[in-house]
N, C-alpha and C positions, 0 to 999 in steps of 0.2 A: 627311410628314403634310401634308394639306392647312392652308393658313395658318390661318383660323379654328377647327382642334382642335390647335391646336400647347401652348395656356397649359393646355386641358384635360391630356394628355397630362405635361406636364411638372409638374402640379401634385398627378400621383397620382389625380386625378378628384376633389378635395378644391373645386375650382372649377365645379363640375357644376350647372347651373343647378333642378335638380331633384335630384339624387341625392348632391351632395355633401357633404351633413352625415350622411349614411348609411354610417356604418362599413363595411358589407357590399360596397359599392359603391369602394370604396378599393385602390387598387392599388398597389407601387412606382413612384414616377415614373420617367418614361421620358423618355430625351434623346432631343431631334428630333434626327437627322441631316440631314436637308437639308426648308424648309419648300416644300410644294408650292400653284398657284395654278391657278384653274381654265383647262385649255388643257395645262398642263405636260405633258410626256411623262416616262417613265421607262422607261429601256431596262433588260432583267434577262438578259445574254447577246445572244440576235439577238431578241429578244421586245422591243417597243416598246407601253408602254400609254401610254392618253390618259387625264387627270385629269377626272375634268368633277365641281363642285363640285354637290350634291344634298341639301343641307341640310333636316332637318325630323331624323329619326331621332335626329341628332346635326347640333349647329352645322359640325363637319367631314365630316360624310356626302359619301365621295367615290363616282362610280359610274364604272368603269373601264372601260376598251374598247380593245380591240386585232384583229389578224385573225391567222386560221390557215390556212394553206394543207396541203393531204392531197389525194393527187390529182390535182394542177394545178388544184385546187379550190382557188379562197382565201373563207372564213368570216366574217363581222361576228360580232365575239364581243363580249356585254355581261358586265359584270358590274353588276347593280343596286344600288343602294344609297340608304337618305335617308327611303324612303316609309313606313315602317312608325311608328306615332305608339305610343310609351311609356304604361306606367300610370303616369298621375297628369299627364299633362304635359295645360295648359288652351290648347286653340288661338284661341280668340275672347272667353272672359268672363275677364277677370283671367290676360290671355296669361302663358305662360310664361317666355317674353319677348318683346322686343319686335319686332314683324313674324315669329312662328314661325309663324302661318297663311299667312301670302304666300310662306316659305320653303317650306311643304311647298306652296303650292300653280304654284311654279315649278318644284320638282323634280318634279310631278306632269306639271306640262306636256313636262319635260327629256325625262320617261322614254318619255311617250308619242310622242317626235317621232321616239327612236332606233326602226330597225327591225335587229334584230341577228337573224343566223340561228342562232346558237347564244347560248343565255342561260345563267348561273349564279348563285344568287344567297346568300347565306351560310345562309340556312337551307334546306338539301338539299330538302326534302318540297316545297317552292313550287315546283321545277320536276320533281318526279317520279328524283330521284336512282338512287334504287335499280331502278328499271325501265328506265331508260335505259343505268345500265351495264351490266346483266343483256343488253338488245338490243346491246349493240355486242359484245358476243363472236360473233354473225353478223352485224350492221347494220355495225358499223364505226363509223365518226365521224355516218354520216344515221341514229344513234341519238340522237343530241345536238340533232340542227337540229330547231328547234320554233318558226318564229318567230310561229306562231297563240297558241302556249300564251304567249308570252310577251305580245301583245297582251293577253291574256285576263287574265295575271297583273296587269300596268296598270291595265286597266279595273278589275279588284276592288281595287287597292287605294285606288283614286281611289274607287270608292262606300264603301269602311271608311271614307278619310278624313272622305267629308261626311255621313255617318251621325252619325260623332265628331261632328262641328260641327253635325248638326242636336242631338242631345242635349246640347249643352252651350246650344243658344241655346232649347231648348224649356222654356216658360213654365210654372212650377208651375200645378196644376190650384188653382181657386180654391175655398173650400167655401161 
């Protein structure tokens, strides 16, 4: 786990900066096995991912990266993480805490700098899940490579973010 969701993590989500007085939102705590930092790699057999820390979604929002080779083809493979801002979380008036607007707005800068040929990101429908593996029973693996959509995916989440942040700085109508 990356180092800054380690106490989350182990505390059952009972430490949750927003969500942790919410029963619903409570887990059995989980032991970290090993705490990760951003850089770290983790090898899973001959698969080597890279940590890179992506904070805003979650204080330990990690977005991971590794490659794939198919072909004598070798891949930049993302996996995104960090950008997506929660109900209820306040990024500018009465933060949620403290520096979570500069968090999500360096994980926005992170994601945008990666160019990955194949992207995946935890909720299936952002990169077209089911259409793509439907194409790879004849595409193959250049069912997967989208590194426009994944641009694309970037750009819209950097305009959700500052849409968030223009409604939270916009000035009640006066009567």
């Amino acid at each position: 786990m990356m180092d800054s969701g380690v106490d989350l993590l182990q505390s059952g989500g009972k430490n949750d900066f927003i969500y942790g007085a919410v029963p619903e939102f409570s887990f059995e705590p989980v032991k970290v096995d090993r705490m990760i930092r951003n850089g770290d790699t983790v090898r899973l057999g001959d698969v080597i991912l890279t940590a890179i820390h992506t904070p805003g979604h979650t204080q330990g929002s990690t977005t991971w990266i590794t490659s794939a080779t198919e072909g004598g083809k070798v891949y930049q493979v993302v996996f995104p993480d960090g950008s997506g801002v929660n109900p209820g979380y306040r990024l500018v008036t009465d933060p949620s805490y403290p520096g979570i607007g500069d968090d999500y707005r360096r994980t926005l800068h992170t994601l945008e700098m990666l160019k990955p040929d194949i992207w995946l990101s935890a909720h299936t429908v952002d990169y077209g899940f089911e259409g793509k593996r439907a194409r790879a029973v004849s595409e193959g693996v250049k069912a997967w490579v989208d590194p426009e959509g994944y641009r694309k995916w970037v750009v819209s989440q950097r305009q959700a973010f500052e849409a968030r942040v223009d409604r939270e700085m916009s000035v009640p109508a006066q009567n």
